[in-house]
N, C-alpha and C positions, 0 to 999 in steps of 0.2 A: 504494500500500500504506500503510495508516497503522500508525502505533506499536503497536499490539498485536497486529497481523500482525507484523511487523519484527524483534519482539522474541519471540515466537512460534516462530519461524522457524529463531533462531539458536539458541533454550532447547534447539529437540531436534534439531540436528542437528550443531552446533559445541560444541567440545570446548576446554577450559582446558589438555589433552598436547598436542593436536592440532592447535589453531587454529583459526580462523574458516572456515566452509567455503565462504564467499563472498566471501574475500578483501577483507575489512571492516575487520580488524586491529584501530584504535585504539577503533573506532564500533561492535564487537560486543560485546554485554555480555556475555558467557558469556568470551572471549577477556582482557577486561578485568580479569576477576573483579567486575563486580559484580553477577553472576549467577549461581546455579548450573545447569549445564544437567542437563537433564530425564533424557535417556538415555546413554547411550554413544555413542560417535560410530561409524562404521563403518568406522573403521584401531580404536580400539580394539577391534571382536572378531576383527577380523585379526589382532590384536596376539596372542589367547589361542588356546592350541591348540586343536586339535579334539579333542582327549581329555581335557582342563579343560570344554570347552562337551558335550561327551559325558556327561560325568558328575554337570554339574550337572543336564541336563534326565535324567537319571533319577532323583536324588534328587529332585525335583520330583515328577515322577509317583510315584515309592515315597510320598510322603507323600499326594498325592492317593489315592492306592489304598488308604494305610491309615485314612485318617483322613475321606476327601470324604462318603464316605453318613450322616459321624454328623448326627443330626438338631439342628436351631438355629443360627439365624443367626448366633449371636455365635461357634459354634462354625467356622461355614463362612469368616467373617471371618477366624479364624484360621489354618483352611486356605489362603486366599489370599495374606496375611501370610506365612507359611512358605514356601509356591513362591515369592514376590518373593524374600524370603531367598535360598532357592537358589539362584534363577537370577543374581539381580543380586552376590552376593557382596558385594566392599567400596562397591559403586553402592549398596546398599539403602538409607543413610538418607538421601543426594543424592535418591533418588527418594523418598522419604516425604516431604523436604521440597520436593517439586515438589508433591506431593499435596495439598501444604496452601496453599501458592502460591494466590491469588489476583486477582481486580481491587480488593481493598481489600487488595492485600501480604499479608505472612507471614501465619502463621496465620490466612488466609478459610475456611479447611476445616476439621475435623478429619480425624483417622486414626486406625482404631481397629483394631489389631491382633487382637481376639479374645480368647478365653480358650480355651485348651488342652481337648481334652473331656479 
């Protein structure tokens, strides 16, 4: 496996509550913090109830349903922007700045949340 598998690896599935999920400890950057990982780990949505995770995925969809058919991309940008909101909560900006994450580091992407129709 080389380095960008490696580190890959631990981004989305090891968690800085939770720990390395491959018992990597010192050698995990996500563990170490000098990473932030990508998604939640899977004791974190164990950690959230089922009627926290219930209620996010239907404000999600409430917003898809009000807002998905307006026409324009910069509009639908912001539809999907808004679901991440919902669903990810206090995870949203960790995952925006995964989104911009790179092979040339921070900011290799942009993100571009949309404008509201």
């Amino acid at each position: 496996m080389n380095e960008k598998q490696f580190v890959g690896i631990h981004l989305s599935h090891c968690c800085l509550k939770h720990g390395c999920k491959y018992g990597d400890g010192d050698d995990c950057p996500v563990e170490s913090g000098e990473m932030t990982q990508e998604y939640r780990c899977e004791q974190c949505y164990q950690d959230d109830s089922n009627e926290t995770r219930q209620e996010a995925i239907k404000s999600a969809l409430s917003i898809i349903e009000l807002y998905g058919q307006i026409d324009g991309p910069h509009h639908k940008a912001w539809v999907i922007d808004q679901v991440a909101r919902a669903l990810l909560k206090d995870d949203y900006p960790s995952w925006v700045v995964g989104r911009k994450d790179g092979k040339d580091g921070p900011n290799t992407y942009g993100y571009d949340p949309g404008i509201a129709p």
